[in-house]
DOZA-720077 format. One record per residue (C-alpha): residue number from 1; x, y, z. Coordinates in pm, 1 decimal. Example, Ala and Ser with C-alpha at 12.3 -4.5 7.8 and 13.67 -1.06 7.14 Angstrom:
! DOZA-720077
+-----+----------+----------+----------+
:   k :        u :        v :        w :
+-----+----------+----------+----------+
:   1 :   1230.0 :   -450.0 :    780.0 :
:   2 :   1367.0 :   -106.0 :    714.0 :
+-----+----------+----------+----------+
END
This chain:
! DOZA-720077
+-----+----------+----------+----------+
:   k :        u :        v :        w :
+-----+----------+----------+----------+
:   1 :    -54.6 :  10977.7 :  -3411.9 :
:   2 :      8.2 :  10928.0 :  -3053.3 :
:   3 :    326.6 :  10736.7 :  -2924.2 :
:   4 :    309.6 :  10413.5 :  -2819.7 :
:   5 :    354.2 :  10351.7 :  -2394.5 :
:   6 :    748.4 :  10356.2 :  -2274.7 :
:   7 :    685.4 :  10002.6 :  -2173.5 :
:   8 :    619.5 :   9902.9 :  -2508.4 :
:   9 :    832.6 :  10118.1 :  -2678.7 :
:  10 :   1160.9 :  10002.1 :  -2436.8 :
:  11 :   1058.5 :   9608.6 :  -2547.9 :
:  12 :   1030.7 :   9671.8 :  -2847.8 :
:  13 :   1392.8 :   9802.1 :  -2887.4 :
:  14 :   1487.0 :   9577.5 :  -2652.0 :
:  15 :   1411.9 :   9296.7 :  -2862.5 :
:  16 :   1571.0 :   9465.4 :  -3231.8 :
:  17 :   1887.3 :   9554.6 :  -3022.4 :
:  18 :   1879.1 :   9146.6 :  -2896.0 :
:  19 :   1803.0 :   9050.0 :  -3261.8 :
:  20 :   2102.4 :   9272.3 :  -3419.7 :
:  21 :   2356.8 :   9256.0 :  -3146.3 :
:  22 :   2290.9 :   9001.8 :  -2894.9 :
:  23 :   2109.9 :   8952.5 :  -2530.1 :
:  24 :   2470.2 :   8970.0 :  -2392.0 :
:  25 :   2584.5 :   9299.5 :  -2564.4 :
:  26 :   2288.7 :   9513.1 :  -2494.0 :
:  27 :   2289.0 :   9723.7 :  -2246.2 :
:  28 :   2007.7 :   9934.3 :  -2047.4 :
:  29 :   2139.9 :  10198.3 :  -2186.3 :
:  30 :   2200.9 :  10090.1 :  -2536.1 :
:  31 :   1773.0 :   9996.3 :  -2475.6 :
:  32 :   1681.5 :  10341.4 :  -2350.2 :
:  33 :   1869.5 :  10513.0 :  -2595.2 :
:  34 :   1693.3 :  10283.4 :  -2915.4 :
:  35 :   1329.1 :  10381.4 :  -2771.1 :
:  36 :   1416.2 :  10756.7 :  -2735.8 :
:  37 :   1385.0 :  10761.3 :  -2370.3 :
:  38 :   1604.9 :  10797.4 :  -2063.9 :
:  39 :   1750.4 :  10576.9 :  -1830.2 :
:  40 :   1529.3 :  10650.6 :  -1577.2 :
:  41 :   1256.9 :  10614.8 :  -1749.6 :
:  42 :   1349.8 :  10250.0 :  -1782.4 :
:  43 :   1395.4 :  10194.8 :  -1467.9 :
:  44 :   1045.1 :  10315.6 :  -1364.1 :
:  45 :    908.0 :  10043.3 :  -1598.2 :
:  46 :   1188.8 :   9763.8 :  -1532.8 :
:  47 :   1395.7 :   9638.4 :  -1293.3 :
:  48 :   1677.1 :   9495.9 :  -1516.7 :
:  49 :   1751.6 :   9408.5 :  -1895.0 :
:  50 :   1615.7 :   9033.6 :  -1832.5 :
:  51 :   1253.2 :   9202.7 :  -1692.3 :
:  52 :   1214.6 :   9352.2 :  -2046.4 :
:  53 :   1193.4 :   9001.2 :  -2174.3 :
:  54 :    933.0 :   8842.1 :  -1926.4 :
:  55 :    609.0 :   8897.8 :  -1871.4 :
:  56 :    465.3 :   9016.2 :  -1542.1 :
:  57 :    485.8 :   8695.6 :  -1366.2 :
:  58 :    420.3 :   8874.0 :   -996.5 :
:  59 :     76.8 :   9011.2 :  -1212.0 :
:  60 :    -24.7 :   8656.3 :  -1367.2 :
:  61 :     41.2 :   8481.0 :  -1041.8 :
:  62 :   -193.8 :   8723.8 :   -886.3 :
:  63 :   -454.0 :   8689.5 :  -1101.7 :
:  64 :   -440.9 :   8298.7 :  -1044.5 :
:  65 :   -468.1 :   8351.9 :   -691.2 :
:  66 :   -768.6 :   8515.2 :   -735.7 :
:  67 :   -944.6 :   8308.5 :   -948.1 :
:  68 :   -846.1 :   8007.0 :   -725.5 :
:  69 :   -989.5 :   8170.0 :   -424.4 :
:  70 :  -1301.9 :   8243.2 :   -525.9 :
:  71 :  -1379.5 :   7820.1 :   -583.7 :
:  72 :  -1553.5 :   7659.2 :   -356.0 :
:  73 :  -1435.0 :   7256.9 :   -252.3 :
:  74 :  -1668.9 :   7104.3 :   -557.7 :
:  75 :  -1582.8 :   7407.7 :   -808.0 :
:  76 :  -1155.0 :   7399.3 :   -745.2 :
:  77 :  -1096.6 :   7161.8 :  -1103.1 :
:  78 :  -1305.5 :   7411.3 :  -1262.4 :
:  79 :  -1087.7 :   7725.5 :  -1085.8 :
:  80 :   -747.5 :   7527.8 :  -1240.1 :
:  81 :   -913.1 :   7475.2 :  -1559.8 :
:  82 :   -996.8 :   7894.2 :  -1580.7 :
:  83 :   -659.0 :   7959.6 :  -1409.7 :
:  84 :   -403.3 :   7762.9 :  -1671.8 :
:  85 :   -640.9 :   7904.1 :  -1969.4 :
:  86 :   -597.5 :   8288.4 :  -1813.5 :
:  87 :   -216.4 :   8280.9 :  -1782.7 :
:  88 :   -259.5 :   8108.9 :  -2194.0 :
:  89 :   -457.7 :   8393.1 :  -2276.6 :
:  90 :   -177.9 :   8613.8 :  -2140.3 :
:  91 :     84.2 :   8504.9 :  -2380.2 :
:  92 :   -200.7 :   8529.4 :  -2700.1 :
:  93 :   -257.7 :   8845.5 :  -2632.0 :
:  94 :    104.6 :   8952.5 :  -2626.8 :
:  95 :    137.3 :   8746.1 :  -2957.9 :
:  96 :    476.7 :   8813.6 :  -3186.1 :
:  97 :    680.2 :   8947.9 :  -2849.0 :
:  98 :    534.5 :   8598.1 :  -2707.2 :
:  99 :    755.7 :   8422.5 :  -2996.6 :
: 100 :   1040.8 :   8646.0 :  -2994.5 :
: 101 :   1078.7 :   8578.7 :  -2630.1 :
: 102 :   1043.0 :   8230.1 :  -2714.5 :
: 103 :   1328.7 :   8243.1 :  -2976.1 :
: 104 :   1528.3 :   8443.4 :  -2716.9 :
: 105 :   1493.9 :   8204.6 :  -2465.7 :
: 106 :   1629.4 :   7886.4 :  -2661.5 :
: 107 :   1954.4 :   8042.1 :  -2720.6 :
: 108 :   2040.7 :   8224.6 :  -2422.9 :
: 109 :   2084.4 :   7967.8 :  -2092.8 :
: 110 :   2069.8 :   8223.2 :  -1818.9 :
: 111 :   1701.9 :   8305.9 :  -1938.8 :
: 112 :   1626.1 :   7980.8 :  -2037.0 :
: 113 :   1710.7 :   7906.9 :  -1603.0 :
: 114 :   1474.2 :   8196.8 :  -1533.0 :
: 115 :   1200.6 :   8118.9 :  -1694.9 :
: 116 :   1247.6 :   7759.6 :  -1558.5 :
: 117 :   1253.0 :   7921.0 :  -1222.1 :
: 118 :    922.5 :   8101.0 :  -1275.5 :
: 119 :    745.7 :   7775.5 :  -1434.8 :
: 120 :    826.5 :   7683.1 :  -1066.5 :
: 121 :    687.9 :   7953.7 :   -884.0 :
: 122 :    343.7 :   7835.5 :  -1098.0 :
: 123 :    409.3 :   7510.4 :  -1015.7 :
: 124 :    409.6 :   7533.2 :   -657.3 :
: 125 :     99.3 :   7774.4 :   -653.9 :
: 126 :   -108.7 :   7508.5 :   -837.5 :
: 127 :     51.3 :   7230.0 :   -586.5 :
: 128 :    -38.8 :   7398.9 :   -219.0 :
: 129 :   -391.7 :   7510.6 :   -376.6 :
: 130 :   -439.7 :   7092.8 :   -494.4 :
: 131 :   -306.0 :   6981.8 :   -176.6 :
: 132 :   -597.4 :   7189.7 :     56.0 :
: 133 :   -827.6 :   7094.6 :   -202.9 :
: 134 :   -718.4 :   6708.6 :   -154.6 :
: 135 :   -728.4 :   6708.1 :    235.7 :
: 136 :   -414.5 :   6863.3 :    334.2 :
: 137 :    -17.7 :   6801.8 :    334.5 :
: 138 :     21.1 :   6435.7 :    458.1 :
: 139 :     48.4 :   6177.5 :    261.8 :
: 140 :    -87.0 :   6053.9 :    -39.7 :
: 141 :   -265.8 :   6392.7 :    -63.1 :
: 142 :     81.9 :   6544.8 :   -117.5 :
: 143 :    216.6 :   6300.9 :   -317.6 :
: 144 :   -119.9 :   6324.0 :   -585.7 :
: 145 :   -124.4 :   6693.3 :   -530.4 :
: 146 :    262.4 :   6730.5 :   -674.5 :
: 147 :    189.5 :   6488.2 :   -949.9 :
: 148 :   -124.4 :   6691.3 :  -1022.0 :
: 149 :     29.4 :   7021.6 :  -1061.2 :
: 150 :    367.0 :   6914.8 :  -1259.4 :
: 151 :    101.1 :   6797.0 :  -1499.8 :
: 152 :   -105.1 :   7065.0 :  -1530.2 :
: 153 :    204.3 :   7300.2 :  -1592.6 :
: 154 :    322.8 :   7027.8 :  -1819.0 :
: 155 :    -15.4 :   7019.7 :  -2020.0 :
: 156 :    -15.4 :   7448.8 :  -2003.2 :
: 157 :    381.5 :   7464.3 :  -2182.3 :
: 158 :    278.7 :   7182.6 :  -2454.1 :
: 159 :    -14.3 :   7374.8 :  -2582.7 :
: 160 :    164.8 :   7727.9 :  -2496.5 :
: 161 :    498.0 :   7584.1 :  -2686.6 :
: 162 :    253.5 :   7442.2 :  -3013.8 :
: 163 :    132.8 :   7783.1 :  -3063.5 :
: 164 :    455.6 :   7921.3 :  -3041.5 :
: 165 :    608.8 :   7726.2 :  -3243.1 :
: 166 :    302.1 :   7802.3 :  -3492.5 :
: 167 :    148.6 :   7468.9 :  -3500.4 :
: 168 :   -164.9 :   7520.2 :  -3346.3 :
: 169 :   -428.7 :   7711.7 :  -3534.4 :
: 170 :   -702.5 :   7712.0 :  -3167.3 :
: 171 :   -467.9 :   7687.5 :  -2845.8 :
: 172 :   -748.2 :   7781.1 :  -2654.4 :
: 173 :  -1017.6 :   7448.0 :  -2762.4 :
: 174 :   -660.0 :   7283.6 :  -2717.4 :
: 175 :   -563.4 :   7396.6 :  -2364.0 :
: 176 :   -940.7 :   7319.5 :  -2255.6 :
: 177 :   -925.3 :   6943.7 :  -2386.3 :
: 178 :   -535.1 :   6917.0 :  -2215.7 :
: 179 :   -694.9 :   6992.8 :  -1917.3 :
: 180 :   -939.7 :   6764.1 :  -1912.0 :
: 181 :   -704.6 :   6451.7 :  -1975.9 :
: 182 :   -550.5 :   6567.0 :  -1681.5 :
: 183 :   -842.0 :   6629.2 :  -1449.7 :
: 184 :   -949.4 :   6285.8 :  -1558.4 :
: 185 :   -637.3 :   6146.1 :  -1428.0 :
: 186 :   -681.0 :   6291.1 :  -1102.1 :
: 187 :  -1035.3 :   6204.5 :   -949.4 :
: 188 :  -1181.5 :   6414.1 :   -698.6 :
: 189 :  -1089.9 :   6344.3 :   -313.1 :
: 190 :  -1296.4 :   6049.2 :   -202.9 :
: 191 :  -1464.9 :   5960.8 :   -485.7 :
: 192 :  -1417.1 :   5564.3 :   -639.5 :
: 193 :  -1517.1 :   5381.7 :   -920.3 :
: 194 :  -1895.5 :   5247.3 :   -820.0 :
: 195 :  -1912.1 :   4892.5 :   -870.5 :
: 196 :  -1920.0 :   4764.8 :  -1232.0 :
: 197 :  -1725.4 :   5051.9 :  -1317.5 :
: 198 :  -1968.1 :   5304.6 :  -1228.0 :
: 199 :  -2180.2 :   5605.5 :  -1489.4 :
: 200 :  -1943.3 :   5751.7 :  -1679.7 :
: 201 :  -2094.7 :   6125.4 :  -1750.4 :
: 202 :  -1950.3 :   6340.3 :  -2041.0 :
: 203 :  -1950.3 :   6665.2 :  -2072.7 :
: 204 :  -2095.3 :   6810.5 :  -2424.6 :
: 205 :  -2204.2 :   7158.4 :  -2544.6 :
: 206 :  -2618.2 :   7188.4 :  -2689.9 :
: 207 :  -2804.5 :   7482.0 :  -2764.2 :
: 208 :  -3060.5 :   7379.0 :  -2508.5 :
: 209 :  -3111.3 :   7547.1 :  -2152.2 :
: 210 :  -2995.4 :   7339.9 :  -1853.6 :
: 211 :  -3347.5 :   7337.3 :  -1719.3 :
: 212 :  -3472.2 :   7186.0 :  -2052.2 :
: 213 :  -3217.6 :   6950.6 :  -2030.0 :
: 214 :  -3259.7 :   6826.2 :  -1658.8 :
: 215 :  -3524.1 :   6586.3 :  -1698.8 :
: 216 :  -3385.8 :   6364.7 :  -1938.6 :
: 217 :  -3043.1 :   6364.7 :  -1751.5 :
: 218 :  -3199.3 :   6260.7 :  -1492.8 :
: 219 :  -3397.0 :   6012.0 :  -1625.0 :
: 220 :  -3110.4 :   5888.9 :  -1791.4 :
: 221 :  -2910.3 :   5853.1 :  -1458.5 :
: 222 :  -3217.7 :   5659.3 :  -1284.7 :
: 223 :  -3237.4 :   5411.2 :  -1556.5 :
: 224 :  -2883.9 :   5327.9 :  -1515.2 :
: 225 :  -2878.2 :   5331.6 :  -1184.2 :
: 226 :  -3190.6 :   5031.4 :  -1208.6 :
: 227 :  -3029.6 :   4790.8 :  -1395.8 :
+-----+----------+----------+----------+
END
């Protein structure tokens, strides 16, 4: 049976060394000598103790950039949407070094500050992508486009911090509807509420094709708009 990669095999001890003597007396080489590797070998895969315990933030930022730059103006709340449930699926797929992290991370402060730090660095991504989308950095556009992205972030950690915490059984459905209370706080630039309050339209899931379904949207949509 093959060996599992040095990557994994250098968190893994990371984490029992952490566990059975503490973040603070492990060393690198303590770490490279538990996964039966060298020191060099961790340092082709890490650039420090604390990297062991994060995931590739430089990576997951990346991959939100790219997803955000392939919406268009009237597809960007979509591109969020996709964006916060990508870095989600991230941290699923790593799933028990996602909790032990976790764990880690409540009882050491200097990581607890770094991964505050890199909550940040998504914070701001989400914030200078919502401000273009809203019309640019003046005012309120900036203003709406800060509040917009501390909430998404916000919404992203409470479902992300559920699952962790093993309370949530479908983080995914739950991430989805998290964003969508905060979209709906945030309508799209230039848009208002039509007199009377407007056609509310909700989204649902059917079976039926969109071309089926069509027609009796818009029928729907001209009988409101008639009365």
């Amino acid at each position: 049976m093959s060996k599992p990669p040095a990557r994994i095999r250098l968190a893994d001890a990371a984490f029992a060394l952490f566990d059975e003597r503490g973040y603070e007396q492990t060393t690198v080489d303590d770490i490279a000598e538990r996964a039966g590797l060298g020191r060099t070998t961790f340092f082709r895969n890490y650039r420090s103790k604390e990297d062991v315990i994060f995931p590739d933030h430089d990576r997951l930022l990346e991959l939100i950039r790219d997803r955000l730059a392939t919406s268009s103006h009237s597809t960007a709340l979509v591109a969020v949407s996709d964006a916060v449930r990508l870095v989600l699926l991230h941290y699923l797929e790593e799933g028990d070094l996602a909790r032990r992290r976790y764990a880690l991370t409540s009882k050491v402060a200097a990581l607890r500050d770094r991964e505050i730090a890199s909550v940040g660095r998504y914070q701001r991504l989400f914030r200078e992508f919502i401000a273009d989308w809203m019309g640019g950095p003046t005012e309120p556009a900036s203003l709406r486009a800060e509040l917009m992205a501390a909430a998404v972030v916000a919404a992203h950690n409470h479902v992300l911090r559920r699952w962790l915490r093993g309370e949530s059984s479908d983080p995914v459905a739950e991430v989805d509807e998290a964003m969508r209370e905060v979209l709906a706080l945030f309508p799209a630039p230039g848009s208002s509420p039509a007199p009377g309050g407007g056609t509310t339209i909700v989204a649902f899931r059917t079976g039926q094709d969109i071309d089926t379904l069509l027609p009796s949207l818009r029928r729907l949509v001209e009988d409101d708009a008639g009365h």
